[in-house]
C-alpha positions as CSV (number, residue, x, y, z in Angstrom):
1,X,-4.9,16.4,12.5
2,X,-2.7,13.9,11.5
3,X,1.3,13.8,11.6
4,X,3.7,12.0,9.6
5,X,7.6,11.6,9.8
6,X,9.2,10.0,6.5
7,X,12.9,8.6,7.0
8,X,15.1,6.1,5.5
9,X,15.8,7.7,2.2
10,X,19.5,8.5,0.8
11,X,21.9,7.0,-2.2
12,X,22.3,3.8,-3.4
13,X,23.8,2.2,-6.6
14,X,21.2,0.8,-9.2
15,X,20.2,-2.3,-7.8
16,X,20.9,-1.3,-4.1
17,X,17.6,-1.4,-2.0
18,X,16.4,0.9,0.7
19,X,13.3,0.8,3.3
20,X,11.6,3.9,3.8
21,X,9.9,4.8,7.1
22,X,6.8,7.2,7.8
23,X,5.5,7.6,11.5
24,X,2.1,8.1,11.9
25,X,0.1,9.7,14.5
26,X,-3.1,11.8,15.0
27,X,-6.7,10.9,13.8
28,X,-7.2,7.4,12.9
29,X,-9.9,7.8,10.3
30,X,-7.9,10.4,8.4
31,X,-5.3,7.3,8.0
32,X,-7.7,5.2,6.9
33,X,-5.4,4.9,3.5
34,X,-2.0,5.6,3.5
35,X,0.1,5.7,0.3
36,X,3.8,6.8,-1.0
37,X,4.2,9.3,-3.8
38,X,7.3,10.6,-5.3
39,X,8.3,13.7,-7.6
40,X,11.2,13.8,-9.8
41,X,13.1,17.3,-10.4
42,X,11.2,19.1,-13.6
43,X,8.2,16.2,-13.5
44,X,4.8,16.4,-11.8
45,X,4.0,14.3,-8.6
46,X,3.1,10.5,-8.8
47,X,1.6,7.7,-6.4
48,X,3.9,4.8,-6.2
49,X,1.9,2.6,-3.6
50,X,-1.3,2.8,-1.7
51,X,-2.2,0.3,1.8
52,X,-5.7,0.6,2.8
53,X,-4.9,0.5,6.6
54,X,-7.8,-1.6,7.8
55,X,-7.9,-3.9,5.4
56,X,-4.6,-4.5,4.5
57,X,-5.0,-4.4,0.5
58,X,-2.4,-3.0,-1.4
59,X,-2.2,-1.5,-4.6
60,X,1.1,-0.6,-6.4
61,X,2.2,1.6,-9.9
62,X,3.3,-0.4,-12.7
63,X,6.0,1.1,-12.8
64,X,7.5,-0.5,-9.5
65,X,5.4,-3.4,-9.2
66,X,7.5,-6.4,-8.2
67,X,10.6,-4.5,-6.6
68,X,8.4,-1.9,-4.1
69,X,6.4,-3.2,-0.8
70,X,4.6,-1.0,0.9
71,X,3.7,-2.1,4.0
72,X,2.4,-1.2,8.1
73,X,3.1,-2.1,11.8
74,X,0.0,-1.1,13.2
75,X,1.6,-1.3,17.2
76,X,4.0,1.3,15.7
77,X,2.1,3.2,13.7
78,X,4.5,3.2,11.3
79,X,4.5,3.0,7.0
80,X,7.2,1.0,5.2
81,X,8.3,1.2,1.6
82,X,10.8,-1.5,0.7
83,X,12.3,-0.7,-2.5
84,X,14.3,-3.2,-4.4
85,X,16.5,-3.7,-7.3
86,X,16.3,0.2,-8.0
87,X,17.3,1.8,-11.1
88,X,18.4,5.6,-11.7
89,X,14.6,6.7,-12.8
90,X,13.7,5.7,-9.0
91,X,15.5,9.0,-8.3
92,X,13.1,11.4,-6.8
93,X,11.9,12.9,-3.2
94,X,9.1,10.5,-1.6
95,X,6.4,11.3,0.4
96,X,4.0,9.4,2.4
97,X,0.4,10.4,2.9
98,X,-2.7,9.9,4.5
99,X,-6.1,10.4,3.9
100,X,-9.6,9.0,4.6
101,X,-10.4,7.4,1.3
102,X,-14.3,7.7,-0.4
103,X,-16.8,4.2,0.9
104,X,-13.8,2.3,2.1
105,X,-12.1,2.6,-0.9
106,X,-8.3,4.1,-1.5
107,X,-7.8,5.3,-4.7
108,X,-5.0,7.5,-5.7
109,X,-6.1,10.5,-4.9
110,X,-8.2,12.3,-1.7
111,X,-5.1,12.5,0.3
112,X,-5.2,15.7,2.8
113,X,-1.8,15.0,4.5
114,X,1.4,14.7,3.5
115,X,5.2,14.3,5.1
116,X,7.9,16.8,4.8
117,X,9.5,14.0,1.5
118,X,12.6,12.1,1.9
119,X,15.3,12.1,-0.9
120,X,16.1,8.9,-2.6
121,X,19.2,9.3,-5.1
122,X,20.1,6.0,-7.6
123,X,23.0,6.5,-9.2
124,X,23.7,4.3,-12.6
């Protein structure tokens, strides 16, 4: 089993920034990738950034690339999501999740948990 806590999320003016947090705990090889998604009102679920958490590569959607980070603190267990420079299309609930990934790899899909989403509001 595997828990995770998301926090950080709220409003910000276009071009604010915020962090995202997402503690971690449970079992480790179920967090072997860890990844944010986020879902608009009225539009289907999408990943915005994945870490493999042993290796440390990241990947990250086009559409963010260049003002999102995801990162980890492995002595805290915890998941990061700094978000620059956001715009109003950023607006959306975010969720982090973890899963165990298919031959070492992280892809954007395969993940079995999920947080409870934390709301991220850009207003223009």
């Amino acid at each position: 089993q595997v828990q995770l806590v998301e926090s950080g999320g709220g409003s910000v003016q276009a071009g604010g920034s915020l962090r995202l947090s997402c503690a971690s705990s449970g079992d480790i090889s179920s967090r072997y990738c860890m990844a944010w998604f986020r879902q608009a009102s009225g539009k289907e679920r999408e990943w915005v950034a994945i870490i493999n958490t042993d290796k440390g590569g990241t990947q990250t959607a086009g559409s963010v690339q260049g003002r999102f980070t995801i990162s980890q603190d492995n002595d805290k267990n915890t998941l990061y999501l700094q978000m620059n420079s956001l715009k109003p299309e950023d607006s959306a609930t975010y969720y982090c999740a973890a899963g165990p990934g298919r031959g070492g790899i992280c892809y954007t899909n395969g993940y079995n948990y999920w947080g409870q989403g934390t709301q991220v509001a850009v207003s223009s």
